[in-house]
TIVO-2410 file (N, C-alpha, C; in nm, 3 decimals):
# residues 66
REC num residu      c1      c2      c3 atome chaine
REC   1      X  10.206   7.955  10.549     N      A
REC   1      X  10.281   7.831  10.542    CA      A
REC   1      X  10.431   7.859  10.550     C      A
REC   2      X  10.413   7.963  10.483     N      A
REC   2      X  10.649   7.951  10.488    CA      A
REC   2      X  10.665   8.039  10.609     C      A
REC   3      X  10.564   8.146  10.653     N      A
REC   3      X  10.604   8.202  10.819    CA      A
REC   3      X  10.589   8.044  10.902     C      A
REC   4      X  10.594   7.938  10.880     N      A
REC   4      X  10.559   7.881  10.952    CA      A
REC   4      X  10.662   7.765  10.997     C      A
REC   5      X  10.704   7.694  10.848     N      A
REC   5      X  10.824   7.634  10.843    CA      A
REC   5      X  10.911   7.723  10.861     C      A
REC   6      X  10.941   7.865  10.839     N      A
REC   6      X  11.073   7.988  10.891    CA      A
REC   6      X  11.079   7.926  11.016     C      A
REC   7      X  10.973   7.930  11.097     N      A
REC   7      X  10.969   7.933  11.212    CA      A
REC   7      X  11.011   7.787  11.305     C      A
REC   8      X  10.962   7.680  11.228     N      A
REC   8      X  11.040   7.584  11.275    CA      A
REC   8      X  11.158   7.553  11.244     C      A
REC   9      X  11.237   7.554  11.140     N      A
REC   9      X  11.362   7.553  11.070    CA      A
REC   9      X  11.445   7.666  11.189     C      A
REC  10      X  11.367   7.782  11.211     N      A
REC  10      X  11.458   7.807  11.329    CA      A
REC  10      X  11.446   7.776  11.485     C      A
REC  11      X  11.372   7.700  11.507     N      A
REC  11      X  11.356   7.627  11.643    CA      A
REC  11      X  11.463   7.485  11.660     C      A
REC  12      X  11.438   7.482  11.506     N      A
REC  12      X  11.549   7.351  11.504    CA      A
REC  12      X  11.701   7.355  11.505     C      A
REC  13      X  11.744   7.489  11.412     N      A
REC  13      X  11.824   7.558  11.516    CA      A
REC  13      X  11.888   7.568  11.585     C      A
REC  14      X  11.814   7.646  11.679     N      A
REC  14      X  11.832   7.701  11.791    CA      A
REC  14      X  11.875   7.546  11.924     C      A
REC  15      X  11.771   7.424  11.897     N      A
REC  15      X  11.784   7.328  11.912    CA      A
REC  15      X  11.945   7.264  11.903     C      A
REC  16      X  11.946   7.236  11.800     N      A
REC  16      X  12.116   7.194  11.719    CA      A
REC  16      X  12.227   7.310  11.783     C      A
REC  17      X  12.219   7.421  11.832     N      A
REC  17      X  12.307   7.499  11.835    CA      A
REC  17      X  12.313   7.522  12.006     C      A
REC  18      X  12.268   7.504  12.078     N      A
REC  18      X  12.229   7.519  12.189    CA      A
REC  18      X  12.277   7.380  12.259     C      A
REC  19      X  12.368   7.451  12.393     N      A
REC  19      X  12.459   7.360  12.523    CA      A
REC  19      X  12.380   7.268  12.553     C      A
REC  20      X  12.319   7.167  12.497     N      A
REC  20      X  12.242   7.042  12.566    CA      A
REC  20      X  12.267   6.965  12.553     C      A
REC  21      X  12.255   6.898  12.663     N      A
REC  21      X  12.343   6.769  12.587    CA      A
REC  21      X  12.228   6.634  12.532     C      A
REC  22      X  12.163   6.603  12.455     N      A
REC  22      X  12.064   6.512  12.407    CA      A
REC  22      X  12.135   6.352  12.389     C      A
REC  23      X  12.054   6.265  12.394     N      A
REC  23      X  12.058   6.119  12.338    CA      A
REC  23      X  12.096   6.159  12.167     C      A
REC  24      X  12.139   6.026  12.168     N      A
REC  24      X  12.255   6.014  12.033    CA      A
REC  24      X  12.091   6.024  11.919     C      A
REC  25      X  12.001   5.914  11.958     N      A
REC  25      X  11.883   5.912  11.811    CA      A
REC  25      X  11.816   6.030  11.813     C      A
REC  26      X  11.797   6.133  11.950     N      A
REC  26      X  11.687   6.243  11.936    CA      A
REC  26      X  11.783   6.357  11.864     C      A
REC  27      X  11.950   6.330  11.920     N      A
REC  27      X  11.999   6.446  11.797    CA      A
REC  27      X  11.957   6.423  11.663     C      A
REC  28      X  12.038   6.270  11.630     N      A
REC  28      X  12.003   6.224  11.489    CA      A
REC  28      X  11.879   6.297  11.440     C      A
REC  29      X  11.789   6.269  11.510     N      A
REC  29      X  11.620   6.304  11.437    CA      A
REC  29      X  11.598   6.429  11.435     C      A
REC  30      X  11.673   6.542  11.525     N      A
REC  30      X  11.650   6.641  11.462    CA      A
REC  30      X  11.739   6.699  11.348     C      A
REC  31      X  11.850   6.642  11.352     N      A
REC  31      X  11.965   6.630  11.241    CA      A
REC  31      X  11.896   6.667  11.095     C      A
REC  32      X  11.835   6.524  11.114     N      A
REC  32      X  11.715   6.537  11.023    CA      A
REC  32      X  11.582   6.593  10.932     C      A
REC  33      X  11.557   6.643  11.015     N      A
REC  33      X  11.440   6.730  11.069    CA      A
REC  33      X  11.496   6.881  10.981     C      A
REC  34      X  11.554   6.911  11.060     N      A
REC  34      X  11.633   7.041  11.031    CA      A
REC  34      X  11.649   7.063  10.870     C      A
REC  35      X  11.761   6.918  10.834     N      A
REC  35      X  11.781   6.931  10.718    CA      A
REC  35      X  11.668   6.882  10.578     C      A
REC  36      X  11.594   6.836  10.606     N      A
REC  36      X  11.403   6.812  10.551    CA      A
REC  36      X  11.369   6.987  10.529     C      A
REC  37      X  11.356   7.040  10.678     N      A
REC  37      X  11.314   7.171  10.647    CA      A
REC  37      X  11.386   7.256  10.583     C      A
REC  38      X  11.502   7.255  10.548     N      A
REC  38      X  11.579   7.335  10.510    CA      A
REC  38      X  11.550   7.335  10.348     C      A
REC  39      X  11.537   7.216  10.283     N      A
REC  39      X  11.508   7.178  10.160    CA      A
REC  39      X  11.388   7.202  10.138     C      A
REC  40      X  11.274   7.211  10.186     N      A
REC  40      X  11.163   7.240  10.220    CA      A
REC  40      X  11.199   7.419  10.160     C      A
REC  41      X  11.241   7.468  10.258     N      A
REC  41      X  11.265   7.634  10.253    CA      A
REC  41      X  11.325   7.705  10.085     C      A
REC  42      X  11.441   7.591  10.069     N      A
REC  42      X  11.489   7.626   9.954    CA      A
REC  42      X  11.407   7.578   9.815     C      A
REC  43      X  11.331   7.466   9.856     N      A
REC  43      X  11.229   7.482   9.704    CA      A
REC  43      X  11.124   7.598   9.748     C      A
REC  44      X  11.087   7.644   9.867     N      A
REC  44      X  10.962   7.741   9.789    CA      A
REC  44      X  11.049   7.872   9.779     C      A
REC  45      X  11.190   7.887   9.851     N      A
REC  45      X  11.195   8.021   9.781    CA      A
REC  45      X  11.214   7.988   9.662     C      A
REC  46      X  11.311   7.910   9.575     N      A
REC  46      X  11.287   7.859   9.436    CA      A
REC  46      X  11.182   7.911   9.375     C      A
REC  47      X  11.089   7.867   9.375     N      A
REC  47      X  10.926   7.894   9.376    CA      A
REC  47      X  10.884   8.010   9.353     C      A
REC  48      X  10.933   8.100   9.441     N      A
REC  48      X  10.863   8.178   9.422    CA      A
REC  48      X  10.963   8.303   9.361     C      A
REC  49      X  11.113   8.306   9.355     N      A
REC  49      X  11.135   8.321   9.244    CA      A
REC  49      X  11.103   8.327   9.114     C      A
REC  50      X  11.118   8.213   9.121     N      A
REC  50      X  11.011   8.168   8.935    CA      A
REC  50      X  10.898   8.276   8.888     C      A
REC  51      X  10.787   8.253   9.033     N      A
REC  51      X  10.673   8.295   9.005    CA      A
REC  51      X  10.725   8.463   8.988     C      A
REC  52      X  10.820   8.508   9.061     N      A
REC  52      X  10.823   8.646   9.041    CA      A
REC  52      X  10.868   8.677   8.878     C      A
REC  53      X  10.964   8.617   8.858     N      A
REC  53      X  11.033   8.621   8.701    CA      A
REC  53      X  10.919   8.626   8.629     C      A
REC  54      X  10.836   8.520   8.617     N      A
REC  54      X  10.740   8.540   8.514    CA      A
REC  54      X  10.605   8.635   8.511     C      A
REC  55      X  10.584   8.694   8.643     N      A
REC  55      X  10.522   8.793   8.658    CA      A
REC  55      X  10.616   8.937   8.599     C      A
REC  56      X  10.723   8.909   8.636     N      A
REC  56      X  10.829   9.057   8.573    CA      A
REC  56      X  10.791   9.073   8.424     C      A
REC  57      X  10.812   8.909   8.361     N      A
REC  57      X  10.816   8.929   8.210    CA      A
REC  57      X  10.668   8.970   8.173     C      A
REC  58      X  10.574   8.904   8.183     N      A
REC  58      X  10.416   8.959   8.165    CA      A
REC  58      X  10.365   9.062   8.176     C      A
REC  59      X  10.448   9.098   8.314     N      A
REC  59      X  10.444   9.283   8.307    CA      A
REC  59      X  10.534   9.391   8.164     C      A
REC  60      X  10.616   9.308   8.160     N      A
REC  60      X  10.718   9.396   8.077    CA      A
REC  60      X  10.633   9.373   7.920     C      A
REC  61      X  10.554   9.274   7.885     N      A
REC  61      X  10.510   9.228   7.759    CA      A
REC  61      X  10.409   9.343   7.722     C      A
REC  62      X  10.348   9.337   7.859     N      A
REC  62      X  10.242   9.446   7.844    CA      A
REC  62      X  10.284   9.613   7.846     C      A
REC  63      X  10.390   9.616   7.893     N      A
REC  63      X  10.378   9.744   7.907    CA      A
REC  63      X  10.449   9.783   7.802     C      A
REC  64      X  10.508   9.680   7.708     N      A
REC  64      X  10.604   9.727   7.568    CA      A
REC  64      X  10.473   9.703   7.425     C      A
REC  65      X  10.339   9.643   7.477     N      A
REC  65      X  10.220   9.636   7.379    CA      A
REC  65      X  10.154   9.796   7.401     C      A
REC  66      X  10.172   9.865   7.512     N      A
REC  66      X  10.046   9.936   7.548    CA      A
REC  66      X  10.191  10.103   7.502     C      A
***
């Protein structure tokens, strides 16, 4: 899933950054688009942050019991 949105977040991009010249609503919508995925990207790395932190501490609990 996140190789996947990576992958569109950079098509969109590449899209936005690239000499074309588009209609005013299909920029808008990928305007859009882009910035959806981007927020998208930044909650699961969020995510999985977290999940790493609390795997660090669980590890560390155990290995200061044993």
């Amino acid at each position: 899933m996140r190789k996947v949105i990576n992958k569109i977040g950079r098509a969109l991009q590449v899209i936005l950054l690239a000499p074309v010249k588009l209609p005013g609503k299909a920029l808008n919508i990928i305007k859009y688009l882009a910035i959806g995925v981007g927020i998208i990207e930044s909650v699961m790395d969020e995510k999985g942050e977290i999940e790493k932190e609390k795997s660090d501490r669980e590890g560390g609990v155990k290995d200061e019991d044993q």
